[in-house]
N, C-alpha and C positions, 0 to 999 in steps of 0.2 A: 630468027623466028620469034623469041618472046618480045625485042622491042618493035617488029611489023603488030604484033596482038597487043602491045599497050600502046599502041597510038592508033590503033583502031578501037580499041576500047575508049581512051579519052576522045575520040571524034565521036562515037555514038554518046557518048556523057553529054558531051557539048550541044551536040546534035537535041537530046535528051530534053537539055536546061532549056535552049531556046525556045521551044516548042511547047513546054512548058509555062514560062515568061509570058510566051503570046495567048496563049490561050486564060492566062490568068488575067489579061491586060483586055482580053474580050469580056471574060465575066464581069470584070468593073466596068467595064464601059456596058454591057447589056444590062447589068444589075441598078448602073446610076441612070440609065433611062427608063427603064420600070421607074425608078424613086420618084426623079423629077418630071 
């Protein structure tokens, strides 16, 4: 049971990071088109 809840815990972290990553990668790219 606890190692089923920490590797579903680390897939939502993951899950988390990436989603995270991309959306960061959108504000640069919509932030450097405003600029330029």
């Amino acid at each position: 049971m606890d190692a089923a809840e920490q590797r579903a815990q680390r897939v939502t972290w993951s899950v988390g990071a990436v989603i995270g990553i991309v959306l960061l990668l959108l504000l640069c790219l919509l932030c450097s088109r405003a600029l330029f």
